[in-house]
Steps between C-alpha positions, in 0.01 A plus 500: 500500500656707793299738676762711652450796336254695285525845325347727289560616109565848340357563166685573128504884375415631200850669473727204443490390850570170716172344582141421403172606726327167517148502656406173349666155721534363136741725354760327777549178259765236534846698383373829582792739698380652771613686800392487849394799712239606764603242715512491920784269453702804381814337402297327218434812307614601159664185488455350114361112411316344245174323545553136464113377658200629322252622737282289711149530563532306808747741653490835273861484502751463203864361534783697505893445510739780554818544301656378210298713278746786413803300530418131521605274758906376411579702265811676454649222791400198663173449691629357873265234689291732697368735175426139392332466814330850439397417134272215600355598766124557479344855342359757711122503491387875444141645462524647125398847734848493605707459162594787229591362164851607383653567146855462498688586146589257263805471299496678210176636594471894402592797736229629664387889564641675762269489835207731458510504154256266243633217293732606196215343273245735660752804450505434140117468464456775682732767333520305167301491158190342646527765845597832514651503127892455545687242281515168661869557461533788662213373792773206547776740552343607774376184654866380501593776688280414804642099469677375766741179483373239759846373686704211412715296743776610344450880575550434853786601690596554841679879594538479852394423829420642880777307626618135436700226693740437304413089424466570144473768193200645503418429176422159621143568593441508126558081445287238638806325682397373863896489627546887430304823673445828563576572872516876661744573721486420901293733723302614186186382617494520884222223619423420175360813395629810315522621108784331307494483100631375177500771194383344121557738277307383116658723274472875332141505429186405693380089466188393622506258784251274637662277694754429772630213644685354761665219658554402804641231776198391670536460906607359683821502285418913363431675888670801319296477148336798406107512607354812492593723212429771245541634145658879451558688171714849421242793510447635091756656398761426704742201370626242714783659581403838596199294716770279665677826600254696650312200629209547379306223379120442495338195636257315287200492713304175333799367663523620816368162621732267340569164674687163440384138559673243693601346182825442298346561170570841273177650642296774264322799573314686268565878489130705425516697349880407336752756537663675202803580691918506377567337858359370798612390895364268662508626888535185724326631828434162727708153507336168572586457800355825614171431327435147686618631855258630744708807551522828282915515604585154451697334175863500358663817428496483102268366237619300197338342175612259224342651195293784369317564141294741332283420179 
């Protein structure tokens, strides 16, 4: 196992939430998800693997390896030499202090309650016959009403952007092609830094989502690839129009600290809590090439990436 890195885990809510408090080093078991956070290597954290090394008494350390969780490795398009590369390279070794355990939802799996709320089965034992005295079918009435549809890829759409080069539609950041990109126009990002962004719009109604992704060209091929970046939503009660014409869109602040790997694979980031949102941006603030300089004004004047996704 690689010691490059080691973070710390956030815990699972009672409300319907994305991960599990573990105190115990056991609970981290071979195939458990987890997320990494707390760590001084910063661009490590919230970043999603699965424990592939149980732990070791020698060391105190379990094995992790990031990606392919969400959306495994090759799918939806070919897997090129270097993911290859990336796939069998050696686990991180992380102190079990450092790891949260994440849920992620299942297909088919049912809609969970709307943040703050209790589970719909705890609604309806609550209010119903055996609670408070209303008929289980009137107690489930109300539970549906505070359900909330986790997203599916195919929700996803892009709206708009800050500004765009021209290379290719938009829409392309959507596909897992490595021959087609998102771009933003020249001068958009003077020394590698500035506040460029792609709009995903998810539908009418709110989704839950736990998870975005991205892809990247790793340097020394991606100097322009997006580094440093962060989530936004529309403020309640405003749709994503009236937000995109006023301006006026929230950041996301567990994500205020969002960072890519030098690493081509579809790399996932686990949203806590998830956002139950009709859109999203993702603000692209530093470039590559900006990040791994020396100097705060120094990169190419745009920032670019080949794919995004949200789960």
């Amino acid at each position: 196992m690689s010691g490059g890195a080691e973070a710390d885990v956030p815990a699972l809510s009672c409300t319907d939430g994305l991960e599990d408090t573990c105190s115990d080093s056991t609970a981290f078991a071979v195939g458990c998800v987890v997320r990494l956070v707390g760590l001084s290597k910063s661009e490590f954290n919230n970043h999603v693997g699965r424990v592939e090394v149980p732990l070791s008494p020698a060391t105190g350390r379990v094995g992790v390896r990031l990606d392919g969780v969400v959306w495994p490795i090759g799918a939806g398009g070919g897997c090129s030499p270097r993911q290859r590369a990336e796939a069998a390279a050696a686990p991180l070794a992380m102190k079990p202090k450092h790891l949260r355990r994440c849920r992620y939802p299942l297909p088919g799996g049912p809609a969970p309650s709307v943040l703050g709320s209790i589970p719909g089965w705890a609604i309806v034992k609550v209010l119903g016959e055996r609670g408070w005295g209303l008929q289980d079918a009137m107690a489930e009435q109300i539970s549906a009403y505070l359900r909330i549809d986790f997203l599916k890829g195919t929700d996803t759409s892009i709206t708009g952007c800050s500004s765009y080069r021209g290379d290719y539609p938009i829409e392309v950041a959507l596909n897992s092609k490595e021959d087609e990109w998102w771009i933003s126009e020249a001068g958009s990002m003077p020394g590698g830094v500035g506040r460029e962004f792609l709009t995903f719009s998810f539908g009418a109604l709110p989704l839950r989502v736990s998870f975005v992704g991205v892809r990247i060209p790793p340097m020394p091929t991606g100097p322009l690839s997006v580094r440093d970046f962060h989530l936004e939503v529309p403020p309640q009660g405003k749709n994503t129009e009236t937000a995109a014409g006023l301006d006026v869109w929230c950041m996301v602040p567990s994500t205020s600290e969002f960072r890519t790997l030098d690493k081509g694979a579809l790399q996932e980031f686990a949203l806590v809590p998830p956002l139950e949102t009709t859109a999203v941006r993702l603000v692209c603030t530093r470039n590559a090439a900006s990040a791994s300089s020396s100097r705060d004004d120094w990169g190419p004047d745009c920032i670019g990436l080949f794919q995004v996704a949200f789960a």
